[in-house]
N, C-alpha and C positions, 0 to 999 in steps of 0.2 A: 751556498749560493744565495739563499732568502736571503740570511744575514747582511752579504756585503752588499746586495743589491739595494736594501733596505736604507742603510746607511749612506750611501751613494746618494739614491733618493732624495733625502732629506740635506745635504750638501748640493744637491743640485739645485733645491731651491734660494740659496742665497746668490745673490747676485755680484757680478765679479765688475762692477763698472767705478768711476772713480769714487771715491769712496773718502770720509773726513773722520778725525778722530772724535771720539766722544767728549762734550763738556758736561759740566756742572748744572746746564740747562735741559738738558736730554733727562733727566730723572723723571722731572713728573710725570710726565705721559707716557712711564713704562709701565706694561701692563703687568699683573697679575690674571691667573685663571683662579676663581672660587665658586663654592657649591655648585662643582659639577654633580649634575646626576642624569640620570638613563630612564625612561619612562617604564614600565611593567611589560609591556609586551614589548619594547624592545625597539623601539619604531622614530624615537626620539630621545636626541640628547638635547642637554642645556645647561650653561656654566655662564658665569657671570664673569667681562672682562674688566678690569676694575684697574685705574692706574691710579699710583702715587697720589698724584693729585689733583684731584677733578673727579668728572661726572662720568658712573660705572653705564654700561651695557651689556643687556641679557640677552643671551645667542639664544633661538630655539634651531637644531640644525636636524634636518630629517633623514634616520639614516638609511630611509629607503627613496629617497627624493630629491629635487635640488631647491626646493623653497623655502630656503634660507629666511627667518624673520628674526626681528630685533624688538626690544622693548629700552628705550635709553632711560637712566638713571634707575634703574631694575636694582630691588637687592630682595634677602629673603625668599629665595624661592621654594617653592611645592609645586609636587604633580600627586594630581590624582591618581589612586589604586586602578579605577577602569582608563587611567591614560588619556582621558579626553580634556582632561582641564589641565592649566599652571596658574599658580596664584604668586603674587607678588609684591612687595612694598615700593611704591615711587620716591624717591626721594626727592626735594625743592634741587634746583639747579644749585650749585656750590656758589657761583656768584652772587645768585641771588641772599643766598643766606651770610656770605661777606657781608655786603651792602648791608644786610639788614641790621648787623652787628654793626658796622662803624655806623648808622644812624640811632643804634642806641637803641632798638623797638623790646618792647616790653615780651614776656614769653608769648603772652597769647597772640600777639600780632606780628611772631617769626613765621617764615612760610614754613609749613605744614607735609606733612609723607599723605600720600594716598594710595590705595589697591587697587590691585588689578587683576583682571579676570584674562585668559586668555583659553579659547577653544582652538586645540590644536590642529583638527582636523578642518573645519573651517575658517579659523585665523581670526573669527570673532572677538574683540577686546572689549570690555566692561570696566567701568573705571568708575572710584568713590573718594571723593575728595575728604582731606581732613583726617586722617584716622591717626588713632591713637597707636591700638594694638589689633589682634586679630590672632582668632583660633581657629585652626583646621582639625576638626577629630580625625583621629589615626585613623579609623576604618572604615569613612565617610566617601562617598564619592557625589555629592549633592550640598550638603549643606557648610556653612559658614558663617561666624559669628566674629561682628570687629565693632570696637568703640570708638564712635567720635571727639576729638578733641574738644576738651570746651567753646564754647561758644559765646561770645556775651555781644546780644543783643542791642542796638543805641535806635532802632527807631523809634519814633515817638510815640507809638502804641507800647510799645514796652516799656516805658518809660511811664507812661500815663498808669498803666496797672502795674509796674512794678514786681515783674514776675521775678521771681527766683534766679539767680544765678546759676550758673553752669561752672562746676570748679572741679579741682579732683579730691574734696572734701562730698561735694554736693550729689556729683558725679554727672556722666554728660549720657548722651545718646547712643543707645545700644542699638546696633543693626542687626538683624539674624536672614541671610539670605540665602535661598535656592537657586544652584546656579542651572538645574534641570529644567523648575519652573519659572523662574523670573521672576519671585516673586522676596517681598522685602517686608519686614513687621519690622517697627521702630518702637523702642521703648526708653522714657527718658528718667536722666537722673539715675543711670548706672557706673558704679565705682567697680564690681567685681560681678565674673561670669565665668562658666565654665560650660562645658559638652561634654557628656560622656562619651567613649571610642566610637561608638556608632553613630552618633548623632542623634539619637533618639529620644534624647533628653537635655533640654537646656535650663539652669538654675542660673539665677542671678538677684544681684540686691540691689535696689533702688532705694534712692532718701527721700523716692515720694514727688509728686507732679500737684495734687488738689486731691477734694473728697473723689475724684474719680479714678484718680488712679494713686493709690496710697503707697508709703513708705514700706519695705518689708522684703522677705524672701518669695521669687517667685518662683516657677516650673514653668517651664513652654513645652509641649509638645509638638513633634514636628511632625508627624502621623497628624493628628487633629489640628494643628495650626492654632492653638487655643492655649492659654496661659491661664495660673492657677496662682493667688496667694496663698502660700503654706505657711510661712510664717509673720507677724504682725511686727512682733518686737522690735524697737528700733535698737542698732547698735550700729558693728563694723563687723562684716565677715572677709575671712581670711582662708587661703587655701583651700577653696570648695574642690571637692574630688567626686570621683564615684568609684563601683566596683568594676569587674572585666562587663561585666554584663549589663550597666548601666540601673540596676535592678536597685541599687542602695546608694547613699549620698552620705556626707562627711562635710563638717565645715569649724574652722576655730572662729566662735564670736566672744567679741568684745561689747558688752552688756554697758560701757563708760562711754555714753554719750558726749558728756564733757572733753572728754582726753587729758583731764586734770588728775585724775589718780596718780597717785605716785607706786602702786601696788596693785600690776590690774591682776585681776581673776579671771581669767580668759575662761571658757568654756569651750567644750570638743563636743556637735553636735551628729546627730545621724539620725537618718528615716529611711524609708522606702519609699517610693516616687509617690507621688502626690499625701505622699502622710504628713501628720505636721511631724517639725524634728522635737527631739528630746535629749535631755544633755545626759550623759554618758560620764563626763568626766568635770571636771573643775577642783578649786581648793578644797571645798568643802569635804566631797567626796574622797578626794585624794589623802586629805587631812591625816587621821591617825597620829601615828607617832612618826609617820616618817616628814609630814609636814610641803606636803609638796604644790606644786603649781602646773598647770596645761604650760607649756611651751608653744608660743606662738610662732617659732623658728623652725618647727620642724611640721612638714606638710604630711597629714595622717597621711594612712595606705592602707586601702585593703587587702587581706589575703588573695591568693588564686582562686579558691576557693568559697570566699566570701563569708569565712564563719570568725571572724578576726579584726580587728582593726587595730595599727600600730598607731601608737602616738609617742609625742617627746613629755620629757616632764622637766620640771627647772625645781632646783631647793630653793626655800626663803630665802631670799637675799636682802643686805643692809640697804636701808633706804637713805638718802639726805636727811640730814635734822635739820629742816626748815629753820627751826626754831634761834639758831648760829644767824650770826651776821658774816661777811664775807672776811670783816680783816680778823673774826676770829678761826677761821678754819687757817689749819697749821697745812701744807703740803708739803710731802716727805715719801720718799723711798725707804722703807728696810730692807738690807740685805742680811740673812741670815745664812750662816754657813750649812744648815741643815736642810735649806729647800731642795725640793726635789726639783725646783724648776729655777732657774736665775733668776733672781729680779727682772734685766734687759729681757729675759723671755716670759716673763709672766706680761708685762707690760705690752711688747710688741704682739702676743696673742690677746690681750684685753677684752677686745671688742668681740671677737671669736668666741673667748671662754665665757664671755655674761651671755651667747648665744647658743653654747653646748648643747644641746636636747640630751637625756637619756632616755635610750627607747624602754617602752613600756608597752604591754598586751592587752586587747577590750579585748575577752572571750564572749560572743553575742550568747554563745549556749548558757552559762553559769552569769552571765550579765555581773564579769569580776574584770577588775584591773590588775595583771602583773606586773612588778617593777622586772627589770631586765637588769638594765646595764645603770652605774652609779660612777660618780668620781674617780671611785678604783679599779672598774672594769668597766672597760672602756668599749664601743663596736666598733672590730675594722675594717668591717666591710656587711653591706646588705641587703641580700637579695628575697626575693619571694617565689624563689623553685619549691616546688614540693609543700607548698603552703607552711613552710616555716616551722615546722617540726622539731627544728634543731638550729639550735642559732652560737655562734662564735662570740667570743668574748677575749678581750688581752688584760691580761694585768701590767702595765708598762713600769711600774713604779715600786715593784716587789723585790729589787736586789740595788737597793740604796741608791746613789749619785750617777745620773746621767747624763752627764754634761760631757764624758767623756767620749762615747760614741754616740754614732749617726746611727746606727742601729743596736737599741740597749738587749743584753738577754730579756726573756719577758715568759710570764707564764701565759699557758693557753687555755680556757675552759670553753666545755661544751657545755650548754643551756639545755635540757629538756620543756619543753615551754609546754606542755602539758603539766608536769608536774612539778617544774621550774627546780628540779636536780639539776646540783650545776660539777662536772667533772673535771676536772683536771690533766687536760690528755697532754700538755706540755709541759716542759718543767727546767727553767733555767736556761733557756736556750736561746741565741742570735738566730732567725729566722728571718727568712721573706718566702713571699710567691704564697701566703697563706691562703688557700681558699677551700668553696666546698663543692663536690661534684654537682652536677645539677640535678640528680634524681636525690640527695639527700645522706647520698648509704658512707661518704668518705670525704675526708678533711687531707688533704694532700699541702704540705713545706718543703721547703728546701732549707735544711742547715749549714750557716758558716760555717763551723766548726769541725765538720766531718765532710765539708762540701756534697752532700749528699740528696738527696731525696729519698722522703719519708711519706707516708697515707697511714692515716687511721681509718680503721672500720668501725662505725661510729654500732653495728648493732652483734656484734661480739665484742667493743671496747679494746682492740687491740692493736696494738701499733708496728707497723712494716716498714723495711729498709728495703728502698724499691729498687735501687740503685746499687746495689750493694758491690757490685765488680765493677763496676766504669768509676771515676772520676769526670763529673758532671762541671769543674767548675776554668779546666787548664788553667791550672796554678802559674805555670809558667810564660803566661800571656799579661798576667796581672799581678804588675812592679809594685803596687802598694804598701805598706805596712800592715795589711790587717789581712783578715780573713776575705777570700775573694767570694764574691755573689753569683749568682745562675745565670744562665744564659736564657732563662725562661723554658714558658711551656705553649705549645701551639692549642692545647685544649683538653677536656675529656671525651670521650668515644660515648656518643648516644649509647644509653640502655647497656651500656657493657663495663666491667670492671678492671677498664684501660684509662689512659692515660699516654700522649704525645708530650715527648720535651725534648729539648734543645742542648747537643753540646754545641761548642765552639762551630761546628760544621755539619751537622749529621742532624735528621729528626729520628726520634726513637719511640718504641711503642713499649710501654711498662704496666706491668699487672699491679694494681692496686690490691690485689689481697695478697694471701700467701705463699701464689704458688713461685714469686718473685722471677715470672719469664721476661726478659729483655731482649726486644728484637731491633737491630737497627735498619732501616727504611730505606736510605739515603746512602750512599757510600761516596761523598764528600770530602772524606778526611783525603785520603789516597792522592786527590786533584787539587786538593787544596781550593778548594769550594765548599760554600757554603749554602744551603737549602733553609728555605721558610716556607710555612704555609701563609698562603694567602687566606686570609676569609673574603667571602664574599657574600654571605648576608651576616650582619652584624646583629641582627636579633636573635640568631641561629641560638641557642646557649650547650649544644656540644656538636663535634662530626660526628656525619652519617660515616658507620663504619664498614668498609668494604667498597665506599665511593669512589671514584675519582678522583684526585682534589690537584688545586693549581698550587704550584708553588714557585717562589722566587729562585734564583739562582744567582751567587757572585762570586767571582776566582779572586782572589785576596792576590795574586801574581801579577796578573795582567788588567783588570779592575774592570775585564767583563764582564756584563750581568746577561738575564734575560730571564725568560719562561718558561717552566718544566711540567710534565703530566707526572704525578703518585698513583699508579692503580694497587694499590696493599696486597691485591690476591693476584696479584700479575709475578710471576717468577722475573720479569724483565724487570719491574721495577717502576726508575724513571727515566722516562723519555723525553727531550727535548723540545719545545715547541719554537721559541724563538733567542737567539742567544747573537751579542754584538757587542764591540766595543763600545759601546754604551750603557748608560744606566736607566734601566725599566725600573719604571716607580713601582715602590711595593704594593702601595694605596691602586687596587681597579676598581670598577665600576660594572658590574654584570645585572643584566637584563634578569628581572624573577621569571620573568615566563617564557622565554626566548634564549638563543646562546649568544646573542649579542655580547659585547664584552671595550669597551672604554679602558684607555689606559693611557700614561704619558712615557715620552720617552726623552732624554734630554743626555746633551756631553757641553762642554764649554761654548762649544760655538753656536748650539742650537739650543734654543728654548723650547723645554718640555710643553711642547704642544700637546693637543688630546689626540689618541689616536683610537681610531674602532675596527674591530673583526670579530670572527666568529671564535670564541675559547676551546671549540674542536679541534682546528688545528691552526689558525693562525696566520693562511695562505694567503688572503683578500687581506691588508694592510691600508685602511684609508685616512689622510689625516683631516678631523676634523677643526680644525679653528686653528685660526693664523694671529697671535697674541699680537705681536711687535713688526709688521714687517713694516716699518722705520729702522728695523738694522741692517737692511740691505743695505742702506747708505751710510754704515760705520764700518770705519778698519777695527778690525776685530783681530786679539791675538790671538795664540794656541798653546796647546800643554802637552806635554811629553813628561814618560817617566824616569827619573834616573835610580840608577844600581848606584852604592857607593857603599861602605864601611864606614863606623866607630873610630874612633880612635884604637880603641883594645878590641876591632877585628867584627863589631855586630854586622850581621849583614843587615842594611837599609835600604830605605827608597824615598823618595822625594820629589817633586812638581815643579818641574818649571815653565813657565807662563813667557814665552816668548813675542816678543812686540807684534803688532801690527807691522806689515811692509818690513819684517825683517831683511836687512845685508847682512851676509856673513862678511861682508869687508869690512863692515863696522864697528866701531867699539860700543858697549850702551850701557847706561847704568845698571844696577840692579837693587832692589830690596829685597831683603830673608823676612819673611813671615812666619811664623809658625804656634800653633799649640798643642802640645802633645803629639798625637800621630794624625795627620790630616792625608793620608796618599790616597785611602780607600776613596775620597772624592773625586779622584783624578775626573770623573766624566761628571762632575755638576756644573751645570749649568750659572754663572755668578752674573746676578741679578744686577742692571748699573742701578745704585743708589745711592743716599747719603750712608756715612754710617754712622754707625752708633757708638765705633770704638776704634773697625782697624782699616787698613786700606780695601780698596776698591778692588779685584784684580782685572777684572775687564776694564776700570777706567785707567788704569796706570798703563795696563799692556798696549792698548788702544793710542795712547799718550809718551810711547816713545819708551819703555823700563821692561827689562825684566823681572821678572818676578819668581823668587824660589821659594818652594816650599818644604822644610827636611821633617822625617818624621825624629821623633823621640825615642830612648829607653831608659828608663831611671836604676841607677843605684841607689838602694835606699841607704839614706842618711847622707846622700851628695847629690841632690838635685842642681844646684850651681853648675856642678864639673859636668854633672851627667849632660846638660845642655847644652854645653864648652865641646863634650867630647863629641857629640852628633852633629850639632851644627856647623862650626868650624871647616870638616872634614868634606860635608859635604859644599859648603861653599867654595871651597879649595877646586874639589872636583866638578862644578861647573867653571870656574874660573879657567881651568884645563881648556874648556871647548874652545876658546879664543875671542871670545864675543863679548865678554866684559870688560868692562873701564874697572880696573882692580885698587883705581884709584878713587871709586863713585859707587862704593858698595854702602848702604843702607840698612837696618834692621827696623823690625816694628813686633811691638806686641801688645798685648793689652791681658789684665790680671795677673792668670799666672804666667802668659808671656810677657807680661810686662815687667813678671819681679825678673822673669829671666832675662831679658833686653837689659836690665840695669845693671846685673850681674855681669852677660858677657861685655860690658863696655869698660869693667873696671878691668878684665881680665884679657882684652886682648885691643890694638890698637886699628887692627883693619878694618872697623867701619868708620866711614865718612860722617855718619849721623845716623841717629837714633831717636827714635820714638817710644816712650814705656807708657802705656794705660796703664792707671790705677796701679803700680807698683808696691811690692813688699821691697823696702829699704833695710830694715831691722829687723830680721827675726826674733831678736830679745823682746823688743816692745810692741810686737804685731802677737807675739805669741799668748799674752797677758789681755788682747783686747778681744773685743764683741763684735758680732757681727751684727750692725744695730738693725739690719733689715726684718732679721728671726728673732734677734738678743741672744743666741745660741754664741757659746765661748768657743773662739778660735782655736783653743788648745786641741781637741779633738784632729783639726785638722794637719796640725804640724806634728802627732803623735800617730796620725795611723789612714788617713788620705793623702790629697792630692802634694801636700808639701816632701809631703815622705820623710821625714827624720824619723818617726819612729821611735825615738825618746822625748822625756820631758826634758825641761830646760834646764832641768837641775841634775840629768842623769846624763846629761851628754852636753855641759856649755859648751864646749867648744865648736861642734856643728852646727850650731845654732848663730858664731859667728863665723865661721867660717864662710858660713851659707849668706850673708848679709853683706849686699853692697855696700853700703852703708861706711863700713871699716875700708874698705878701700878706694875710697874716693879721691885719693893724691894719685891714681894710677890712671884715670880716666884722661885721654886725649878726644873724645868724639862727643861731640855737641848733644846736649839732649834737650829733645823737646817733653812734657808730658802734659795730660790730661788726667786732673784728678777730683771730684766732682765734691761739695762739701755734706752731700747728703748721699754719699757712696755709702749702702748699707753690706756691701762684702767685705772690703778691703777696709780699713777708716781710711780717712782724707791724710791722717797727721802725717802717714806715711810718707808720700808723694811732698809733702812739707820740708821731712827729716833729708828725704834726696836734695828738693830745692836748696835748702838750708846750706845745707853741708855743698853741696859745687860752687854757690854762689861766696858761702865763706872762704873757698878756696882758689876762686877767680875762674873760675872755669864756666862756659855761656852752657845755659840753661834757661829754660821757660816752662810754666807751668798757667795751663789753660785749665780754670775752678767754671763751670758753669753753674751757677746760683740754684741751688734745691737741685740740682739734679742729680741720678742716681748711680749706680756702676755704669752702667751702658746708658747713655743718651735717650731719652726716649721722645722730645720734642723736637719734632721737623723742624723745625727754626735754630735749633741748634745742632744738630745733626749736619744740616748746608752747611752752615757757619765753620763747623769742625771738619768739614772736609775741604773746606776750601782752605785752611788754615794747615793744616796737613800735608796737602799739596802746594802748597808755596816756601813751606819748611824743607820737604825733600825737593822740590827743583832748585830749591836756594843752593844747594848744597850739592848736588849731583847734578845738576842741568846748567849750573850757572847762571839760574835765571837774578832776576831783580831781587834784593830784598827788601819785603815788604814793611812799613812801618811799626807794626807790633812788634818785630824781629828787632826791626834798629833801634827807635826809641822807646818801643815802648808805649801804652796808653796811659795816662794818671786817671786815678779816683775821679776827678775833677769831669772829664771828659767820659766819664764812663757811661754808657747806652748812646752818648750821643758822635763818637769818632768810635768805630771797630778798627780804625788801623791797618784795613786789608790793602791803602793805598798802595804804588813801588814805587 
């Protein structure tokens, strides 16, 4: 009864009065909800409503109260740990900062972000104009540290003395303020600053005011309210840090005042609070034979423990030879057939790889530097549990040519960083999910190959199959060509020698050492639901074991979700908290001190609003913030799910998006969308917006169309058919209901639906028009090309992902044209329109070419929309409207009979280009 009533609920708040379809003008001012959070005791929520386009607003909503306040143009938010403050960034009105750009105003005289204070308890707001940035220490509930934007002064006393500039060479004015005591120190000509977690310490570098207050490193104390020069030396400090305890300091300087070096020697400094610093590290020291340099890209770290400090190191690298003039420098690519990396992928990572760090070790006790990790052993990942004792390493590059898979075998070493023994605990193996427990004792994988899960014990060196009776990966869910991947793991069990993971449906409890017990938790499979742990504090770094714990629930059947109680030591198990044909966000929000509990919940028709209650049970359901109510007055469609079969008998399901104001007396058009398996959505929420690639379905449903959605299953080595055979079928079977014009059926897809949209239109005649984003035309010549976004070679994917042949092009030509529209293009009767962008870094452009090419050689109407630099998917608002307004006049041309528009009929020329779009009728 909660459930239906719940639902009910939130259906009774839209409004049933006349009501207009959606346009193209309704987008900007829909909202989003972002940086929700819940204060510490629990007393207060706050989320930012933020639309499309325009100026956001910060809700503070009290959930034991009805005083409601707002802060408008609010972004960045913080709450204080004691819960009585929120801090914020303002941002300049959006108009204003138009304006300011079409008159052309210089950076420093564009409007400006300012902070803000806000006391929640008495509503109090404090506000600092101009700000650059601004730090709040983690574990502070008083102090604050923000930089003023430059400044530059025109009256004529400044003018007359000639003060200093304010720049972010020179650096501007530091603010550090108490928001207990009210009280504010300014300190100017600050480029970089930092806080330790408590606040109890603030560092910062000046380039200097006059003899009274000189250039240099400072300290402020915020206990004594009084500041210290520690160090004199002018340079550029970089990445100033401290320990957990504030007790020691870190900073990379740059000793090149100039900025002319072409080779700098950055230096890695450290002290204790008011000591001067001392360099630790630089070339010189680093020197030896191994020849190395401070890495300025990697921000040191202290241990937990503070006996440690990590830093990056960089090899010599080649510099410019000045000495060249410019028409004598040759520019040239070599590809060699022996690299480990493609040229297109050494290139597109460039900027990345001249910024690599290899981590390296300060031991403060032996006052020595350890190399770590180098070129060929690589970190992949790094934490500082257990102070670092033991540290990960991959060889990625140890079993030749990896161009072929997305994930290459790879060796695995373990680091003793004491005595920097480095072990070998993997060996040839496709892994993920590599990590290490957080007390230090086990290194837990999952391997493709055996689909299994594995842990080492890192202090008997011995390696365990933890898994070793279940199959962790249901092979048979995943159509692929290659080895399938894990379904993850929910975490490790505080202080215990467990381990949660994930099948398909179930959470499971597994012994990391020898005794290999497996317990399943969850009993999911049976119902065809699916269980997840929720976390809810995200610092947590494992479960309290024996707890509680929330988790997700979702029936793969009926695509309802909701929320369940895990008690482990409970014989009952899990219990139920709230469950509906709905979909509950996984992401909640729980009160640290309180059982307060934020959460959204959202289906097609309703916008995942926030909602709050107690995570006890659930019972008191209140919704806090109302995003969008400007949809009460849009006709809004609905979804329903259909049963339907394969061709060769799969059983499937599929979405259909029924108009606004639907008649069954009616005939109405329809469009098929699809990618891959989309049904598990059935209750999302679809945001009205531009897009970026595919159709709208609230604006088309809204706007008179059905809309279907079929899921997918592939045959490997027939993705074309395998499309043919799912989609087809079920279009047929909604055509059954009576409600479609069988004469005004539509398709649309984009990438890999788009190579399929190109596909089904050579292969069958019943769509009226078609839409292909970014299309593969050619498998032969798509198979041979790069993906220029990574440079990583496409071959990979048509051997063993998402293309699925599963052969090379030489061990099976034939399904490689088989598979290619391309060759059957004297068979297409349905209009195509496509979108193919000349700076598409997934797909290349040529493709989308090869289609245009070839229909327009064969007289068959075809158009193709290049938007200039852009990329797979649209990413500039200006083109995005553009593209869906375009979009939407191609399918009503064609299924609505409406006008058609000038791009359609004649066409725009070069001549007229930026200045006629063509959207005339």
């Amino acid at each position: 009864m909660k459930q239906i009533l719940f639902f009910c609920l939130l259906l009774s708040q839209l409004s049933f009065a006349q009501k207009r379809p959606l346009n193209h003008s309704d987008y900007d001012g829909w909202n989003a909800i972002n940086e929700t959070k819940i204060s510490e005791n629990g007393q207060w929520a706050a989320y930012i409503l933020a639309p499309q386009d325009g100026d956001s607003r910060l809700v503070f909503y009290p959930l034991r109260g009805n005083a409601i306040d707002s802060i408008e143009r609010a972004s960045d938010l913080w709450l204080s740990k004691d819960s009585q403050w929120a801090a914020f960034k303002i941002s300049p009105y959006k108009k204003e900062v138009k304006e300011a750009k079409i008159r052309k105003l210089k950076k420093d005289d564009m409007p400006k972000d300012s902070l803000g204070f806000q006391n929640l308890n008495t509503h109090e707001t404090i506000k600092f104009g101009n700000v650059k940035s601004f730090v709040f220490p983690e574990k502070s509930t008083d102090w604050v540290a923000f930089l003023s934007n430059p400044v530059n002064k025109t009256d004529s006393a400044s003018k007359a003395k000639k003060s200093k500039k304010e720049s972010d060479i020179n650096g501007s004015i530091l603010n550090v303020y108490s928001l207990k005591n009210n009280t504010l120190h300014k300190f100017p000509y600050v480029n970089s600053y930092h806080f330790d977690s408590e606040a109890k310490t603030l560092i910062f570098y000046t380039t200097g005011k006059d003899s009274t207050f000189k250039s240099g490193l400072y300290s402020f104390s915020t206990e004594a309210q009084k500041y210290n020069l520690i160090n004199k030396e002018k340079g550029n400090y970089k990445h100033l840090v401290s320990d957990e305890t504030g007790s020691q300091f870190a900073a990379i300087f740059d000793p090149d005042t100039t900025q002319k070096a072409m080779v700098k020697n950055f230096q890695l400094l450290q002290w204790q609070v008011n000591e001067n610093p001392k360099i630790i590290a630089d070339s010189n020291i680093l020197a030896g034979t191994k020849n190395l340099f401070v890495s300025a890209d990697f921000k040191p770290e202290f241990s937990k423990n503070g006996h440690r400090l990590f830093l990056g190191t960089l090899p010599r690298y080649l510099v410019k030879d000045t000495s060249r003039i410019e028409e004598e420098v040759v520019n040239l690519d070599i590809w060699n057939w022996k690299d480990k990396r493609n040229m297109p992928q050494q290139l597109a990572n460039l900027s990345k790889d001249q910024k690599t760090s290899n981590l390296a070790i300060y031991d403060f006790k032996s006052q020595k530097i350890s190399q770590i990790a180098n070129e060929e052993y690589l970190l992949p990942n790094f934490t500082k549990e257990k102070n670092e004792e033991n540290i990960l390493l991959v060889s990625p590059y140890a079993y030749g040519d990896q161009h072929w898979f997305f994930n290459p075998p790879v060796d695995v070493f373990l680091v003793d960083t004491e005595n920097l023994k480095k072990n070998r605990i993997i060996e040839n193996k496709r892994i993920s999910d590599l990590k290490m427990s957080p007390d230090g004792r086990f290194v837990v994988y999952y391997s493709l190959q055996d689909t299994a899960w594995y842990s080492y014990q890192i202090k008997n060196q011995k390696t365990y199959k933890i898994t070793e009776s279940k199959d962790f990966s249901d092979v048979a869910d995943d159509d692929h060509p290659d080895e399938p991947g894990s379904y993850g793991a929910a975490g490790f069990l505080k202080e215990q020698e467990k381990i949660w993971l994930y099948d398909k449906f179930d959470i499971w409890e597994a012994s990391l050492g020898k005794s290999k017990e497996l317990k399943r938790l969850t009993k999911g499979r049976e119902k065809g639901i699916t269980f997840r742990h929720i976390t809810l504090d995200e610092k947590a770094p494992a479960i309290e074991p024996g707890m509680p714990v929330l988790l997700h629930q979702f029936n793969h059947k009926s695509k309802a979700s909701g929320y369940a109680r895990l008690n482990p030591t409970d014989s009952s198990g899990v219990s139920d908290l709230i469950w509906d044909n709905m979909h509950f966000s996984e992401k909640v929000w729980k009160a640290k001190n309180s059982d307060d509990l934020i959460f959204s919940v959202e289906n097609f028709e309703v916008f995942p609003d926030l909602q709050h209650t107690q995570m006890s049970d659930f019972k008191e359901i209140k919704k806090i913030s109302t995003a969008n109510p400007q949809q009460e007055k849009i006709n809004w469609g609905r979804v329903e799910l259909i049963d339907y079969q394969s061709t060769y008998g799969k059983n499937l399901q599929g979405m259909l998006f029924r108009p606004a104001d639907f008649d069954p007396t009616k005939k109405y058009p329809m469009i098929t969308y699809f990618y891959e398996k989309m049904s598990d959505e059935l209750h999302t929420y679809i945001v009205p917006q531009p897009g970026r690639s595919s159709i709208n379905f609230s604006y088309y449903t809204s706007n008179g169309y059905f809309v279907f959605v079929p899921d997918i299953v592939y045959k490997v080595g027939y993705p074309g058919q395998s499309a043919m055979d799912c989609i087809i079928p079920g279009v047929k079977k909604v055509l059954e209901l009576g409600f479609i014009d069988s004469t005004k059926l539509g398709i649309q897809g984009h990438s890999w639906g788009g190579y399929q949209t190109a596909y089904l239109i050579t292969q069958t005649p019943i769509f009226a028009a078609a839409e292909a984003g970014a299309p593969v035309a050619n498998m032969t010549s798509a198979y041979g090309g790069i993906r220029w976004e990574t440079g990583l070679s496409r071959q990979a994917q048509y051997e063993r992902t998402q293309s699925r042949l599963g052969v090379t092009l030489w061990e099976d030509t034939q399904k490689y044209l088989e598979n290619s529209p391309l060759f059957y293009l004297p068979s297409v009767k349905t209009p195509l329109l496509m979108m193919h962008n000349d700076d598409d870094g997934a797909v290349p452009w040529y493709q989308g070419i090869e289609m245009f090419m070839g229909l327009k050689r064969l007289s068959k109407p075809v158009w193709m929309i290049n938007y200039n630099g852009e990329k797979h998917g649209l990413t500039q608002r200006k083109n995005r409207k553009d593209w869906t307004v375009r979009m939407a006049q191609f399918f009503d041309y064609y299924l609505k009979n409406q006008p058609l528009p000038q791009w359609m009929d004649k066409g725009v020329p070069a001549t007229e280009k930026n200045l006629n779009y063509g959207l005339e009728k």
